[in-house]
C-alpha atoms as a printed R data frame, in Angstrom:
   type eleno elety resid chain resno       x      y      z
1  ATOM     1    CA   UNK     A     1   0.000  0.000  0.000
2  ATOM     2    CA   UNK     A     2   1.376  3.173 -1.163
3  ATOM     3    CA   UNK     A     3   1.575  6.532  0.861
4  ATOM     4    CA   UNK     A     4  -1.184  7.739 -2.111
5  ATOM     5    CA   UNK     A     5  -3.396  5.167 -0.822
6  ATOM     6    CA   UNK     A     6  -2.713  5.407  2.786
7  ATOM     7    CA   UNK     A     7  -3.947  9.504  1.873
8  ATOM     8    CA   UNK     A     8  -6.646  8.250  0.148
9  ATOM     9    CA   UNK     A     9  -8.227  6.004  2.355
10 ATOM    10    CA   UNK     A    10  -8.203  8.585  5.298
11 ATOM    11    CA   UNK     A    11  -9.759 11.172  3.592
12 ATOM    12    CA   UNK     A    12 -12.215  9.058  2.581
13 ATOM    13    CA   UNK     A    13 -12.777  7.724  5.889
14 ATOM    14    CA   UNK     A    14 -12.896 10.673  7.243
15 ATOM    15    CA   UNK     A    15 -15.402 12.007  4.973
16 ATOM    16    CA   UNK     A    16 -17.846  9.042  5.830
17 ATOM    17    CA   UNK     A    17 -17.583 10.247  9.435
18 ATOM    18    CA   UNK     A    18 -18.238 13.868  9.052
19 ATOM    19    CA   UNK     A    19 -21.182 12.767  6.667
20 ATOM    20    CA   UNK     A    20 -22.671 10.145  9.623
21 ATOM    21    CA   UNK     A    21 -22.120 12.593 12.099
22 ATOM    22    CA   UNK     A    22 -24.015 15.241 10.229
23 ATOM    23    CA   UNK     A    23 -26.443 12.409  9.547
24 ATOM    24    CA   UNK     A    24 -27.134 11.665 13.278
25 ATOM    25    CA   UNK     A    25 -27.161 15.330 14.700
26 ATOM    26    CA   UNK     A    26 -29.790 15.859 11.933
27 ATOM    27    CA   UNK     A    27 -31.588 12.991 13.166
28 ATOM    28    CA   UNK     A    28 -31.429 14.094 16.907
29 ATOM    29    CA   UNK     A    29 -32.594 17.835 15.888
30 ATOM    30    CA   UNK     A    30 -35.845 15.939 14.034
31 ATOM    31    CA   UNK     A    31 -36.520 13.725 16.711
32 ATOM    32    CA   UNK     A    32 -36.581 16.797 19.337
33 ATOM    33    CA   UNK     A    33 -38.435 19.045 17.012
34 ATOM    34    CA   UNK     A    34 -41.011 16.183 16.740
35 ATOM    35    CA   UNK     A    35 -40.880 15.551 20.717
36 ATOM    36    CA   UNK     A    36 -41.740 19.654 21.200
37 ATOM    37    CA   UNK     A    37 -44.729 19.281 18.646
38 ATOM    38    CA   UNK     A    38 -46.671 16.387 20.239
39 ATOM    39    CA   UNK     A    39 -48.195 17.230 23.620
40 ATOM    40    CA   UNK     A    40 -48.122 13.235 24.902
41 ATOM    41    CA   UNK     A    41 -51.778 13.272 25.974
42 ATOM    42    CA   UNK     A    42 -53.506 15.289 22.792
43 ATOM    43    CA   UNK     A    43 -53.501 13.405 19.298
44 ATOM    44    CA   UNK     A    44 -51.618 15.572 16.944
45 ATOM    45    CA   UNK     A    45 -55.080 17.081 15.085
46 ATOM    46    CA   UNK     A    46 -56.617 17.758 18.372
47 ATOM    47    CA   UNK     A    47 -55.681 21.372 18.198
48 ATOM    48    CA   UNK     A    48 -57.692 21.453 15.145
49 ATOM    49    CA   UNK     A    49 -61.042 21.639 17.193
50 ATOM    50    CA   UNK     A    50 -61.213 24.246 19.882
51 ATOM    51    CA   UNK     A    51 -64.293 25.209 22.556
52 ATOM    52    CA   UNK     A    52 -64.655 28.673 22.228
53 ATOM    53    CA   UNK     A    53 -68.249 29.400 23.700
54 ATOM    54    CA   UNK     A    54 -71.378 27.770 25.327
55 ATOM    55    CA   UNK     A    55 -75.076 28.038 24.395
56 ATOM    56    CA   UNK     A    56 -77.640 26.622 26.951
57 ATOM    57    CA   UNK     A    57 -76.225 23.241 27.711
58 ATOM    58    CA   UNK     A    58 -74.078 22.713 24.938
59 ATOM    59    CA   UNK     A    59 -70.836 23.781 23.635
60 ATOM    60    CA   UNK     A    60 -69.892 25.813 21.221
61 ATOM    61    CA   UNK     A    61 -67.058 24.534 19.229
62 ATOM    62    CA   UNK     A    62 -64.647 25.728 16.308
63 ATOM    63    CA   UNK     A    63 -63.014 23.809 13.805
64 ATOM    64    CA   UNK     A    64 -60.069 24.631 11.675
65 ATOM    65    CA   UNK     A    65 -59.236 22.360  8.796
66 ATOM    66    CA   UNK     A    66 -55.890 22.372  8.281
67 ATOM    67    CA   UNK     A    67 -55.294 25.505 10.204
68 ATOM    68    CA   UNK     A    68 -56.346 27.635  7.964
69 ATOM    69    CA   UNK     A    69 -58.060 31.527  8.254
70 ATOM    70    CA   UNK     A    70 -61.373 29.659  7.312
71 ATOM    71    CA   UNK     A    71 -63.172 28.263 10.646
72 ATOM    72    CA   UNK     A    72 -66.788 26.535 11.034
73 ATOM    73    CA   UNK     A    73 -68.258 26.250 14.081
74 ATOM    74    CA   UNK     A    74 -71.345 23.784 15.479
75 ATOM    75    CA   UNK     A    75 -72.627 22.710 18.424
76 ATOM    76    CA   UNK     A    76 -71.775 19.305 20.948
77 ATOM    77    CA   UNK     A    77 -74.286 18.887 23.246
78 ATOM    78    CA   UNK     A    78 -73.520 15.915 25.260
79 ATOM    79    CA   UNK     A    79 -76.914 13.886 26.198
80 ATOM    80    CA   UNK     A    80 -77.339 13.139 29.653
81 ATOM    81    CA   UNK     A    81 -78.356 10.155 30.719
């Protein structure tokens, strides 16, 4: 193995772990995002629904599909039994 080759094969090396370590500090910075954007308890579309009001026994409650500046709003009335 020549002194060329002995260059070679370091670089290279060296390349592959400056590319994994980008790689896996990419991957940690996604998974933490991710982790911030979930609140454990609520389903991830949960915040699309929101109870904004109440008329006589029921509630009033708005819905934004896909968060959007359009909202529609109806009524839940939960029947008591």
């Amino acid at each position: 193995m020549t002194e060329d080759d002995k260059y070679a094969l370091k670089e290279f090396l060296r390349a592959v772990g400056v590319t994994a370590g980008v790689l896996i500090i990419f991957g940690i910075i996604c998974l933490v995002i991710i982790s911030f954007s979930t609140d454990g308890d609520k389903p991830l579309n949960s915040s699309l629904f929101e109870v904004v009001d109440k008329y006589k026994e029921c509630d009033i409650v708005r819905y934004a599909p896909h968060q959007a500046a359009e909202y529609k709003y109806f009524l839940y009335c939960e029947k008591n039994k």
